[in-house]
C-alpha positions, 0 to 999 in steps of 0.5 A: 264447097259441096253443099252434099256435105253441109246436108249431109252433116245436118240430116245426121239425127243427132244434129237435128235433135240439136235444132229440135232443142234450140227451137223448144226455146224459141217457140217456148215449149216446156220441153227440159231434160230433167237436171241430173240426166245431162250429166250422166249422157255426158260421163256416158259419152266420155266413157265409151270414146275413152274405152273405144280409143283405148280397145283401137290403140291396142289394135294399132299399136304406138307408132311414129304417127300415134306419137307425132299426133300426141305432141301435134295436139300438146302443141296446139293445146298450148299455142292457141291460148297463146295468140288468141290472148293478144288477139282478145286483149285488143278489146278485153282485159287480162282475166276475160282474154285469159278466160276466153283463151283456155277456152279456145285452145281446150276442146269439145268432146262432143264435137270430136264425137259428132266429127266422129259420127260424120265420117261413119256416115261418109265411110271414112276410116279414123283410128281410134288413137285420136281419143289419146289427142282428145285426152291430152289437150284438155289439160294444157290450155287451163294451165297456159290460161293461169299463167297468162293471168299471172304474167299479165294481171295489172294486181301481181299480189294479188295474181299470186294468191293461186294456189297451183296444186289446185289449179294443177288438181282441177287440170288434170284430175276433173272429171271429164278429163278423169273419166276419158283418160281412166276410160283410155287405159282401161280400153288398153289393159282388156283390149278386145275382151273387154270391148266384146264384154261391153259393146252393147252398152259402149256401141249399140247404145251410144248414137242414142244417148249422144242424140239425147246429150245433143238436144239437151245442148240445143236447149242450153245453147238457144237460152245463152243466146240472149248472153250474146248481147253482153259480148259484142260484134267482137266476141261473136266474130271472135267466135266464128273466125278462130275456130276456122283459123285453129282448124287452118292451122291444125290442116297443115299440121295434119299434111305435114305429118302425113295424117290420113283424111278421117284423122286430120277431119278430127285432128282439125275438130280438136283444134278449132272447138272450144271448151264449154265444161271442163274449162268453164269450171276451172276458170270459175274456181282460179280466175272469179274475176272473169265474166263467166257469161263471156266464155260460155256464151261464145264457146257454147252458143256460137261456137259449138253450133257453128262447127257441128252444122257449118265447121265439120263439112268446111274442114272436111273440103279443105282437107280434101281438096289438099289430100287430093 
């Protein structure tokens, strides 16, 4: 692989506020964003990807591709708990495989946004109805996720106490889900009006809060590392090894559909991040029984990291050494 592509990922300012955030840690600085800012970078970050996707997919329009695309991540959304659940079942029980599965086959906006400001920095072109795939595949692997509990939990009396229009509530009306799809259809009803009425507070501010957003995150994530240790060889392989199996198969799915390159590098981002907020708290809410400090620590301190430094530039040779 063309190591221009790592640095170039790397030397991306966002990222290395990330490595500032997980050094703080390490050196034990008493660097800390303080607790209600995060949450507000993250509704931010959500809000003006939603708005943007929404202000493109006025401009392209709902096509043969924008459909294929959407039923593409309905279906990875779907699949991936499917077959990573067997897999962690080798070594877990039925609740944390669960747990750990909805994780895997939900996504990271943030790495979506970080895919995103990759390709800007390369000059390649990517269509802003990827939002609507970003949107779409929250919602599914939390539902995939229960059922899997349901289907397989040793308790059946117990399995049945979920109460699904919670679990259905906590699937598609959470707040991240919420705010990207409400921010989607907003983008679509004002369209080019309403993105020169808010571009300088959804553009010119974003790769600013997304830098701050991403120090915050290396901050959370060097503290979990030390959770690594309840998990294993396994879970940490676990951690590394899916993320570039999803994103093997969300290439040739790509190639099959005839997305350009700067769509298959996100298409292929979606299908290999892991979820480490909307999820998280579901799972929290419907399955207690599973060991949170599993499902976070991998997504957030092995996964998240391994795609924004290593994934991003990995998936992006693949996809050009197929596309050429």
């Amino acid at each position: 692989m063309n190591t221009s592509l790592i640095l170039s990922n790397i030397l991306n300012p966002p990222v290395l506020f990330f490595f500032l955030g997980m050094l703080a840690i390490f050196v034990k600085s008493d660097l800390e964003i303080p607790a209600p800012l995060p949450k507000l970078f993250s509704l931010y970050l959500l809000f003006a990807i939603g708005f943007k996707g929404g202000v493109e997919l006025v401009k392209s329009g709902v096509d043969q591709a924008v459909i294929l695309t959407i039923l593409a991540s309905i279906l990875m959304a779907c699949v991936v708990p499917l077959y990573t659940f067997f897999i962690l079942r080798l070594k877990l029980d039925a609740y944390n495989a669960a747990a750990i599965a909805a994780t895997y086959g939900s996504i990271s906006a943030v790495t979506f946004i970080t895919a995103g400001s990759f390709l800007q920095q390369l000059d390649i072109a990517f269509d802003g109805y990827m939002v609507a795939a970003l949107a779409l595949m929250e919602s599914p692997a939390i539902i995939v996720g229960l059922i899997l509990v349901k289907l397989f939990t040793a308790n059946q009396s117990e399995s049945q106490e979920f109460n699904w229009s919670e679990v259905l509530r906590e699937a598609f009306l959470n707040s991240s889900v919420f705010l990207l799809v409400g921010s989607l259809l907003i983008g679509v009803l004002t369209g080019e009006h309403g993105w020169e009425v808010l571009k300088p507070f959804s553009q010119d501010m974003f790769y600013g809060v997304l830098t701050f957003f991403l120090l915050d995150m290396g901050l959370v994530a060097a503290r979990r590392i030390k959770d690594l240790e309840k998990t294993g060889i396994f879970l940490i392989g676990f951690a590394i090894l899916i993320p570039i199996l999803n994103a093997g198969i969300g290439l040739l799915i790509a190639k099959l559909i005839g997305m350009s390159q700067g769509d298959s590098l996100l298409f292929c981002v979606l299908c290999a991040s892991a979820s480490y907020i909307a999820v998280p708290a579901a799972m929290r809410l419907t399955v207690p029984e599973a060991n949170p400090s599993l499902y976070v620590s991998t997504a957030l301190a092995v996964t998240f990291p391994f795609n924004i430094i290593i994934g991003i530039p990995l998936y992006l040779y693949g996809i050009n050494f197929f596309w050429s």
